[in-house]
N, C-alpha and C positions, 0 to 999 in steps of 0.2 A: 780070116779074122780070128782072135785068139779068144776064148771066151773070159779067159783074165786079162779086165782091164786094166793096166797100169798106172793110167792118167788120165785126166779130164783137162783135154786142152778150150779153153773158155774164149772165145773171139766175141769182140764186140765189134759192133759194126751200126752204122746210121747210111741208110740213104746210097752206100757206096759197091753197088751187084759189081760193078765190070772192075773194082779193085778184089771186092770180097771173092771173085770166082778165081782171079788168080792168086788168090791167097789160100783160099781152100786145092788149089791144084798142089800147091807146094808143100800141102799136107797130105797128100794124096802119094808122094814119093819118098815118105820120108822111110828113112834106114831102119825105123822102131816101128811098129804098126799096132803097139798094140795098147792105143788109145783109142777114146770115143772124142766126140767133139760136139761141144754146146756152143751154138751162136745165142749169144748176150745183144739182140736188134732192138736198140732203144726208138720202137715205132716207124721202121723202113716201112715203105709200100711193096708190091705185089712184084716189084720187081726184084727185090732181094730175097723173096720167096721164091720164087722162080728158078735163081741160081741155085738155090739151096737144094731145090727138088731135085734138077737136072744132076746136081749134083750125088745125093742121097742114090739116084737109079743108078749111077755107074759105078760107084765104089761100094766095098763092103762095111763100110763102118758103119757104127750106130753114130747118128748125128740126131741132136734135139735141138728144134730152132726155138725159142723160148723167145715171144715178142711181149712187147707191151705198149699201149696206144701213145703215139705222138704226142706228149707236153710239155714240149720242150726238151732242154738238156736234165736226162733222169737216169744217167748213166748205173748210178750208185745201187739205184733202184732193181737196174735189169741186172746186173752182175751178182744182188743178194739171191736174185731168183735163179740164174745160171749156178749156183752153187747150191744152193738147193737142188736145182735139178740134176748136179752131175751124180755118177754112179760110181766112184773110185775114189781110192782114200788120197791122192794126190793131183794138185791142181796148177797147172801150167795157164797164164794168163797172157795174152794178148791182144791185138788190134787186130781189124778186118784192112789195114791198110798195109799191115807188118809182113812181107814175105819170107818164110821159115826157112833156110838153107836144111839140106836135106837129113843131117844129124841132131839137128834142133834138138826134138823130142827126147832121141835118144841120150845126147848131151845131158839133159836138163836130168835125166832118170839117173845115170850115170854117178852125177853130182850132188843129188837130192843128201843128206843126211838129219837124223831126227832132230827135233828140235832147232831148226834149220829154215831160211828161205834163201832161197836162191837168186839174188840180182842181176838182169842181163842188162846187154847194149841195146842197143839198134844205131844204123848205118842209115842217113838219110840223103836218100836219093834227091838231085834237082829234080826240077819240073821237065826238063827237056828229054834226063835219061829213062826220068818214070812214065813218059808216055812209049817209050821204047819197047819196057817190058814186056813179055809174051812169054805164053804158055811153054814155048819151043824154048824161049834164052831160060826160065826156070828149072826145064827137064834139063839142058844144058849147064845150068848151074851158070851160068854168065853174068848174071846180077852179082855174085859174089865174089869175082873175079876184076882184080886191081886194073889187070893190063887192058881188061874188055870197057871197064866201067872210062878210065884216063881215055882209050880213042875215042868213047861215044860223050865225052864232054863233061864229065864229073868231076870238077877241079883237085886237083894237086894238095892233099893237106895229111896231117898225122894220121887223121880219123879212119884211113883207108887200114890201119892196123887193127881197127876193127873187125875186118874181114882174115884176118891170118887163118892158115887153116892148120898151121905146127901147134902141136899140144904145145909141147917145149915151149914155145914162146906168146902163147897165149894164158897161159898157165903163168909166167915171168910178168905178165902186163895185166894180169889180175894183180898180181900181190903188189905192183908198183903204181899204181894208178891215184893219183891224189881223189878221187870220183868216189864218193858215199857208198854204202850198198844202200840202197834204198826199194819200197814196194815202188817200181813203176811199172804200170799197166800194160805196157807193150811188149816187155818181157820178163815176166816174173813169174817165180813157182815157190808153191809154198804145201805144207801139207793140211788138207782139207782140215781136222781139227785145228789147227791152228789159227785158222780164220774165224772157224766158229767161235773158240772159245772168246772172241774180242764182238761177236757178235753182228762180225759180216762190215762192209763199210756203211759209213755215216751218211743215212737217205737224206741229210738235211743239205749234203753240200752239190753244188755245180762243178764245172767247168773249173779246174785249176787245185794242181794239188790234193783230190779228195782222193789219188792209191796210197800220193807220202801218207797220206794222216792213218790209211788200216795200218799199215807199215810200222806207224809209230808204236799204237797202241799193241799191236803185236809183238815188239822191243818191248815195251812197260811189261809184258809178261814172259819176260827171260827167251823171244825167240831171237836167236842170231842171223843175219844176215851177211852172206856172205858172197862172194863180189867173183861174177862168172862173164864181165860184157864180154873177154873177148872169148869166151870158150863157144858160148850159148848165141849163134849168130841171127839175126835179122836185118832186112834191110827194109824199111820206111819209104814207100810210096809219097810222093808229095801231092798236099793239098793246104788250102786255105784252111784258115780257122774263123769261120765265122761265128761259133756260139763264144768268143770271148766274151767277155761284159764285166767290167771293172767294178761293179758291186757283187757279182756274186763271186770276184776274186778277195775283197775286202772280207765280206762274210765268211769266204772259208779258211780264211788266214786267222781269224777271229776262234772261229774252231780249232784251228791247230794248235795256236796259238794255248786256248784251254788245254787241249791234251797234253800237250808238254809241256804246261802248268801244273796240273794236278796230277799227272803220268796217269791219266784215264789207261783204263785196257778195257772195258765192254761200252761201248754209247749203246743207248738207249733210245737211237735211231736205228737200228739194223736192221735184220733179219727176223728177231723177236723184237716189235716193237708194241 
């Protein structure tokens, strides 16, 4: 391990040890190693501690597992503190369900320029091929892999050019891509000042929309985003979404809604609140 850190890769994670352990594996191979890793665990129990330990004993990185008690969907919350906690002036953000293809990191570092965030894809696995997954098909890279993913039952669609591994032509399907850059949480990098100065995301919102809105307010003050899904790869575990709930998607559309009203850039729900 390097003693210059490059990045603060920031995973969130609820509830989810046997996806978050093969996600933290996949970080564990990566091409760049010289990042630290904060899990963002919006109140798991003892068993996503658990992984994390076993984890922490066998590798060299510095990892800070940064919890905070069960109340619900308080995403917004642990991600202020996970930024706070990191140690490095740049910050890669993801899921505890997102599996990193092995240049991820280095991608994302590659790409980074000032005044800059970085928008990625993810590739989302069915139910049937994500119970497949394994530590073995990861070190193999086989999740990111067309021909592997088509025999084991992952339908036939464009989306599979998500996984290209030609710059050339990932490069070509960034700049053509009708798809926003936007901040989404499962994969996005931005530089740690840059969050700050918007004042971290808005504790007020839930479930739905509350990465667009840092995102937005980070645009209201001159940061560009710029559009990396197919360079910067992941691939999305499946799972149910049970914390939806149609009022706290009302409310946070009500909030977006203001920012891109007023082109807010600091809410004065953050970080400093």
């Amino acid at each position: 391990m390097h003693s210059s850190i490059q990045a603060s890769v920031i995973i969130s994670t609820y509830n989810k040890p046997e996806y978050l352990e093969l996600v933290l594996y996949s970080y564990s191979i990566q091409t760049n190693k010289n990042f630290e890793i904060i899990i963002a665990d919006d109140g798991s129990d003892d068993r996503t501690k658990n992984v994390i330990d076993i984890f922490k004993n066998k590798t060299d990185f510095k990892v800070v597992h940064v919890w905070q008690v069960d109340n619900g969907f308080e995403k917004t919350k642990i991600l202020n503190k996970a930024i706070v906690a990191s140690g490095s002036d740049y910050l890669i953000f993801t899921d505890g369900d997102c599996i990193a293809r092995k240049d991820f990191v280095e991608t994302h570092l590659a790409l980074r320029r000032n005044n800059c965030a970085l928008s990625g894809g993810y590739f989302k696995l069915t139910e049937s091929v994500s119970k497949k997954i394994s530590k073995d098909l990861i070190f193999k890279q086989k999740c990111f892999d067309k021909i592997w993913l088509l025999e084991n039952g992952q339908p036939k669609s464009f989306k599979l050019n998500k996984l290209t591994a030609s710059k050339f032509k990932s490069k070509f399907l960034n700049t053509v891509t009708p798809t926003k850059a936007t901040f989404d949480g499962m994969n996005v990098s931005c530089w740690k000042i840059d969050i700050l100065e918007v004042n971290g995301f808005d504790e007020r919102m839930c479930y739905g929309g509350e990465d667009r809105e840092v995102g937005e307010r980070m645009m209201h003050n001159g940061v560009k985003f710029l559009q990396v899904r197919y360079s910067c790869i992941c691939v999305h575990l499946y799972h149910e979404r049970p914390y939806k709930n149609e009022a706290a998607r009302l409310e946070n559309e009500k909030i977006r809604q203001s920012t891109k009203k007023y082109k807010t850039i600091k809410t004065p729900f953050g970080i400093n609140s």
